[in-house]
N, C-alpha and C positions, 0 to 999 in steps of 0.2 A: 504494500500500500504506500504511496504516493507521499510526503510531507502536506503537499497541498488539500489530499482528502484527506490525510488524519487533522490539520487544523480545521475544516470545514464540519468535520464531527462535533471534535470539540466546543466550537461555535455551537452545533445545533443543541448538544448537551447542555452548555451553560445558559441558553434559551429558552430552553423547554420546546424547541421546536415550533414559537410562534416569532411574532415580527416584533423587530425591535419598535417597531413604532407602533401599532393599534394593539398587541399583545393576540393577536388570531392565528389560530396553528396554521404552521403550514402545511404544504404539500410537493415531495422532490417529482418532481417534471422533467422525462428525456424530450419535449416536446423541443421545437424551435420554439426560440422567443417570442416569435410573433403567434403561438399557436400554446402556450403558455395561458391555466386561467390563472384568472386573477392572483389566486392564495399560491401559488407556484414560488418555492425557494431562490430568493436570488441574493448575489452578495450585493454591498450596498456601503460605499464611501461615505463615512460619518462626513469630513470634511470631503469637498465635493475635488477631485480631479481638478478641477476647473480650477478651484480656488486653491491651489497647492497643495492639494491632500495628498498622501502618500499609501502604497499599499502595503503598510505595514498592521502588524496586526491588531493594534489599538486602535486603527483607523476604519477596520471592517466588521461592521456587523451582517447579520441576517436577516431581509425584508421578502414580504409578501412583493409580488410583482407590482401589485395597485398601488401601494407605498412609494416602491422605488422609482416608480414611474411620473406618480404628482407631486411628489415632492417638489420637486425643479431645482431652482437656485434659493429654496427657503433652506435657512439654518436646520440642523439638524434636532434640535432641543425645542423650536419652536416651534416646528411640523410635528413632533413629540407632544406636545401639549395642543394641538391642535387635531389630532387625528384621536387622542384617548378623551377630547372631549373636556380638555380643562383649559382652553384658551382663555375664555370668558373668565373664569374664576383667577387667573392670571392679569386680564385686566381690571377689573374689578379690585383687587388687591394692592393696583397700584393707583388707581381713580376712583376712590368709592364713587362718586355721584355718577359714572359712566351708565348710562341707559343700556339695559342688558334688551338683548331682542330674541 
């Protein structure tokens, strides 16, 4: 076995085999990407490529494909609080009088 599938284990281990961002289990997929559903395991650049992230192993976790796909150029921590559903409670926190909708 491979270094790069025994770290990808490991990842899914310390996961519990859901997405680092909505916490929904996954599912590993030999599909092509574009044939990929939604919950399909993909890795997924905390800091984005783009913005100098590196692929080392503090930098990658495990995402449902819907994750890693809307994310886009949003921070990683705040797509986090936005996909579990606490964005709101995040502003709120910092703006009490903020009209919740």
């Amino acid at each position: 076995m491979t270094r790069h599938i025994q770290n990808r284990i490991k990842m899914r281990e310390k996961q519990g085999g859901c997405c680092c961002y909505c916490l929904q289990p996954m599912v590993l997929s030999d599909r092509p990407p574009w044939k990929q559903p939604p919950n399909a395991e993909t890795l997924e650049h905390l800091r984005r490529r783009a913005d100098g992230g590196r692929n080392n192993r503090d930098n990658i976790a495990l995402a449902c494909k819907r994750c890693n796909e809307e994310r886009g150029a949003m921070d990683w921590l705040l797509y986090t609080t936005y996909r579990r559903g606490e964005l709101w409670e995040l502003i709120e926190a910092a703006v009490p009088s903020a009209p919740r909708r």
